[in-house]
C-alpha positions as CSV (number, residue, x, y, z in Angstrom):
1,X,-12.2,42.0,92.3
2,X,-8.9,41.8,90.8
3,X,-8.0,45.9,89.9
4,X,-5.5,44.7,87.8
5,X,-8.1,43.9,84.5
6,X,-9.0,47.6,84.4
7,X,-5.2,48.6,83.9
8,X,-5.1,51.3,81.2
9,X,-8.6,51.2,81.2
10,X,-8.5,55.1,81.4
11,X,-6.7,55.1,77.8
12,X,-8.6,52.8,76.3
13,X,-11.2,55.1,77.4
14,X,-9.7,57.9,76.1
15,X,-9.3,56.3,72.3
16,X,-13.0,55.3,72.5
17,X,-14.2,58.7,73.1
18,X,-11.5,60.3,70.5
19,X,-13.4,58.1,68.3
20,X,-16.7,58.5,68.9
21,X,-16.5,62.4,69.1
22,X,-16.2,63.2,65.7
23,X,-19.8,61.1,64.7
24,X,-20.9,62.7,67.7
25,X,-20.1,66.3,67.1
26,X,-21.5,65.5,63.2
27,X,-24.6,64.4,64.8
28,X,-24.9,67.5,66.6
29,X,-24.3,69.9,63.6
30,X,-27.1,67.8,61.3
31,X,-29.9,68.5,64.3
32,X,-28.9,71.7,64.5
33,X,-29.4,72.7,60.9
34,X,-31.3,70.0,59.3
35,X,-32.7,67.2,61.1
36,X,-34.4,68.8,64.5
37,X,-35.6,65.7,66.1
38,X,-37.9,66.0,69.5
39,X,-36.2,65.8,72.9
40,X,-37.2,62.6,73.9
41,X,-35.5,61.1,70.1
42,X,-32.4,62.9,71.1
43,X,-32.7,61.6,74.4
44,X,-32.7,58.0,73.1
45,X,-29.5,58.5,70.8
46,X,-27.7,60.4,73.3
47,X,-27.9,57.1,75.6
48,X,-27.4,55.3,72.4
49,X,-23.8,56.8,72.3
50,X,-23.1,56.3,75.7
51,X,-24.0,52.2,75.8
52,X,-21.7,52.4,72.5
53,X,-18.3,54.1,74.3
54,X,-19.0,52.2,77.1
55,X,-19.4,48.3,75.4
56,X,-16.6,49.6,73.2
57,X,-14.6,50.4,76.3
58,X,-15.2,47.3,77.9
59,X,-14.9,45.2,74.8
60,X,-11.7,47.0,74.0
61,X,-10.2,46.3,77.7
62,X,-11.2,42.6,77.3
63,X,-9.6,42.5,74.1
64,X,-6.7,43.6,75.9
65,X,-6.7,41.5,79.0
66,X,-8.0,38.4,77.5
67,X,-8.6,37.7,73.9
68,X,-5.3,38.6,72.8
69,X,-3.5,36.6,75.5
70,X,-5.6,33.6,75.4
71,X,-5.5,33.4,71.5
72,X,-1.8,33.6,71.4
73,X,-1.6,30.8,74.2
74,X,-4.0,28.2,72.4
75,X,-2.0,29.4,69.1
76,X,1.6,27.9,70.8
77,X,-0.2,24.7,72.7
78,X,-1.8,23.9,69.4
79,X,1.5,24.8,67.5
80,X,2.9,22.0,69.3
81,X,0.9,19.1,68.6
82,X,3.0,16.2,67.1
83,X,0.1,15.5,65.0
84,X,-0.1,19.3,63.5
85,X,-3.4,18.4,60.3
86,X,-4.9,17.8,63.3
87,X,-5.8,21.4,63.9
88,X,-7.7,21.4,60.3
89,X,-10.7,20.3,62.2
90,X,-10.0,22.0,65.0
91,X,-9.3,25.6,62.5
92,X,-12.8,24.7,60.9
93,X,-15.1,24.2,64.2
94,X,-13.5,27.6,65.4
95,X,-13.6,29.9,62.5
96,X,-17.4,28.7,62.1
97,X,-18.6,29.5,65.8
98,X,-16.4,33.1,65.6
99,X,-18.1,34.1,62.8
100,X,-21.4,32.5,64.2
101,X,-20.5,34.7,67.0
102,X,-19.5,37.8,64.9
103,X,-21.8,41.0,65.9
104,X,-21.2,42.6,62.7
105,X,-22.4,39.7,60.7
106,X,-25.4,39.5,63.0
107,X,-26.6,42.7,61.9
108,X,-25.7,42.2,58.3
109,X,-27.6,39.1,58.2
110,X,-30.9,40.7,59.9
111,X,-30.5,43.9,57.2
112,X,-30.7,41.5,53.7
113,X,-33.4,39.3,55.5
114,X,-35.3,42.4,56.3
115,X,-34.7,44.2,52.9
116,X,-34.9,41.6,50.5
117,X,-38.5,40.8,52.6
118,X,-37.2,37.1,53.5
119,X,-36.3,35.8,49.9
120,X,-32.9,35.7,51.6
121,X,-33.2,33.6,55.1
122,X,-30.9,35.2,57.4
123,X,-29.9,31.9,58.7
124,X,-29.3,30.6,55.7
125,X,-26.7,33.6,54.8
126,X,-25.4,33.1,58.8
127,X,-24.3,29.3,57.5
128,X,-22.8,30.3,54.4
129,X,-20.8,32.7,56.4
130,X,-19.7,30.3,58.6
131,X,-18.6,27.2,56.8
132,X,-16.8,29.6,54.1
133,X,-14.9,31.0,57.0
134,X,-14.2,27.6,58.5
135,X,-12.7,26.6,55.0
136,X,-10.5,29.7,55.4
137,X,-9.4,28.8,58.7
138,X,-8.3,25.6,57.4
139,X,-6.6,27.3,54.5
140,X,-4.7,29.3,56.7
141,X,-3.5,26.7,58.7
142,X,-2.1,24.3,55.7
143,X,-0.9,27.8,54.3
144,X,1.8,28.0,57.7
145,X,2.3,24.2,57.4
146,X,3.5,24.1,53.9
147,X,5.1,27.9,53.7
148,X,2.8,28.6,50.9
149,X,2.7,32.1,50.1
150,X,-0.4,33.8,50.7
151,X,-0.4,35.3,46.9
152,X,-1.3,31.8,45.6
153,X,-4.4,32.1,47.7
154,X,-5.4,35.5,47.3
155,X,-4.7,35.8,43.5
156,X,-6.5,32.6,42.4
157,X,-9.5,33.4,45.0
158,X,-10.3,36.9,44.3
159,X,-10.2,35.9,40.0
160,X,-12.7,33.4,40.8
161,X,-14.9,35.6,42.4
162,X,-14.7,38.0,39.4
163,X,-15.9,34.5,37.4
164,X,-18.5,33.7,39.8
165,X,-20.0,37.3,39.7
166,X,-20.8,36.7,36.1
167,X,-23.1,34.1,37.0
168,X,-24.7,35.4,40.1
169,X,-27.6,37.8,40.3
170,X,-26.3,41.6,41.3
171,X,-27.7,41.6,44.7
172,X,-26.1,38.6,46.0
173,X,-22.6,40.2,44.4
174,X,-23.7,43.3,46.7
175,X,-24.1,41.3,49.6
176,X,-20.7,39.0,48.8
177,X,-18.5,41.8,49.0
178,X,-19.9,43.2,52.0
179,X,-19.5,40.3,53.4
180,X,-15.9,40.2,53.2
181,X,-15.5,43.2,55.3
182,X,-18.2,42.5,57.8
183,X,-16.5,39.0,58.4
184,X,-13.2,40.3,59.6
185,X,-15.0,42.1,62.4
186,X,-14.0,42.6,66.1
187,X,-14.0,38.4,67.4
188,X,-11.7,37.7,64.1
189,X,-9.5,40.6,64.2
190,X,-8.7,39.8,67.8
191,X,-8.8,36.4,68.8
192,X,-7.9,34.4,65.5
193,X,-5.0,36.7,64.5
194,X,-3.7,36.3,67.7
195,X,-4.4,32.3,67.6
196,X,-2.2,32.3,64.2
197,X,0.6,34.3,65.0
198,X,1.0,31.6,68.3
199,X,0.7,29.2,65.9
200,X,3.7,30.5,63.9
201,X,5.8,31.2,66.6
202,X,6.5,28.1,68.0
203,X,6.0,26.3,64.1
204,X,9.6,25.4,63.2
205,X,10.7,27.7,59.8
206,X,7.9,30.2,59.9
207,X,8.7,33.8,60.9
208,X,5.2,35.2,63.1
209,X,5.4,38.3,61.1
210,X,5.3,37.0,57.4
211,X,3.3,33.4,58.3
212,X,1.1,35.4,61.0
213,X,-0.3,37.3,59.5
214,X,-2.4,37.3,56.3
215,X,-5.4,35.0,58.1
216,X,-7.4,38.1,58.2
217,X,-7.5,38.7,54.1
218,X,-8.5,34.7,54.0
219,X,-11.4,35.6,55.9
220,X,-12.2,38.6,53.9
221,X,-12.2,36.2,51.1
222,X,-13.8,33.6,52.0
223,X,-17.3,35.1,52.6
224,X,-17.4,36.3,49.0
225,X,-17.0,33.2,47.4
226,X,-19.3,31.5,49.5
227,X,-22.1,34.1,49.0
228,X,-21.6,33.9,45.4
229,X,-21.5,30.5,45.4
230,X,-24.9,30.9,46.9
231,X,-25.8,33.6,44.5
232,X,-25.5,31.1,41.5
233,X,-27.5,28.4,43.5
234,X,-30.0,31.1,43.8
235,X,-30.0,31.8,40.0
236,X,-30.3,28.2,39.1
237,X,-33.4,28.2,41.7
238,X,-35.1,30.9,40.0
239,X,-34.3,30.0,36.3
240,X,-36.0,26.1,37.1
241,X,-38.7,28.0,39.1
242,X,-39.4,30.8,35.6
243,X,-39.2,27.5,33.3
244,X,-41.8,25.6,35.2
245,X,-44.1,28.5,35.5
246,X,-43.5,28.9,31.3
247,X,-44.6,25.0,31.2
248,X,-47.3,25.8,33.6
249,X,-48.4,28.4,31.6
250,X,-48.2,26.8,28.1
251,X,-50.0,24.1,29.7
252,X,-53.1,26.5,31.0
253,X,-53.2,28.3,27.9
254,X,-53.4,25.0,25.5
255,X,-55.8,22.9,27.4
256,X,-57.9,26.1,27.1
């Protein structure tokens, strides 16, 4: 095996635990005082914590050794393409499977299927995700193209979510804006902000620091609108479904 993937592992190590201490020392003071769970409960969370440092370790090490430098290469081959709206498709099919792929998302999805007691389909939310992430993918990309500036996305978005709320139910608003921040999890954070600021790099007239950067509050976007937009189609479901069951009812009630 190649040592060389576990350089700096030790202080990648070191920031893991730094983080993880704190919630673990908190932990500690609540079943001291207050919570007093049985041994073998404590057991299981203490081996909890230690599968979390170590797949954050490891994660954060491959982050380092491979997601990083791979998304910036595919960002300068791509960036290089004569044919540059060619990467609109490609920008969609990738920023669908990385959210797809998104752990975060996979345990919001399974918390509102389990909560709201499978009204909400988790795969149904898990595709919404997706495709509204794809679109912002794509938006990024014709964003570094043109030299737009990323206000004229963000503004105009985020005042059309404010819009959409007033037509969607308050759970799916909930769920929207959660979304946004569960989106730009670990896979986005580190392999498609990397892929952009390739992109930008070797894309004449675009500075890597201004054009970069910015993907990342697309993203966080993106999932909002797209679960409201499935909030209202939701509404519209349930007023049809409340009007037929008024017919139905009126019907019952005269033939009676």
């Amino acid at each position: 095996m190649n040592l060389n993937v576990f350089h700096g592992f030790g202080h990648v190590m070191l920031e893991v635990f730094s983080a993880l201490a704190p919630l673990a020392l908190l932990f500690l003071f609540f079943q001291l005082f207050f919570l007093r769970l049985p041994i073998k409960r404590l057991l299981d969370i203490g081996v909890g914590f230690i599968l979390a440092f170590l797949g954050l370790s490891l994660f954060l090490q491959g982050v380092h050794i491979g997601f990083l430098p791979v998304g910036e290469l595919m960002g300068q081959k791509l960036g290089t393409l004569s044919n540059k709206w060619i990467l609109l498709p490609i920008g969609f099919i990738i920023g669908f499977f990385v959210i797809y792929a998104e752990p975060a998302v996979s345990v919001l999805i399974n918390q509102v299927e389990k909560v709201s007691g499978g009204y909400i389909p988790g795969k149904i939310l898990l595709y919404t995700l997706s495709i509204g992430v794809g679109f912002a993918i794509v938006a990024a990309f014709i964003r570094i193209f043109l030299g737009i500036s990323l206000w004229y996305f963000i503004v105009p978005g985020y005042i059309i979510a404010l819009i959409m709320v007033r037509f969607s139910s308050k759970t799916f608003t909930s769920i929207a804006f959660d979304s946004g921040g569960v989106a730009t999890g670990p896979m986005t954070a580190t392999f498609l902000l990397a892929l952009f600021v390739g992109v930008a790099s070797v894309t004449e007239g675009r500075d890597p620091l201004l054009d970069g950067f910015g993907m990342v509050a697309l993203v966080a976007l993106a999932p909002i609108l797209s679960v409201l937009t499935l909030g209202v189609l939701f509404s519209r479901k349930e007023k049809k479904q409340d009007a037929a069951n008024q017919a139905e009812s009126k019907a019952h009630h005269h033939d009676r």
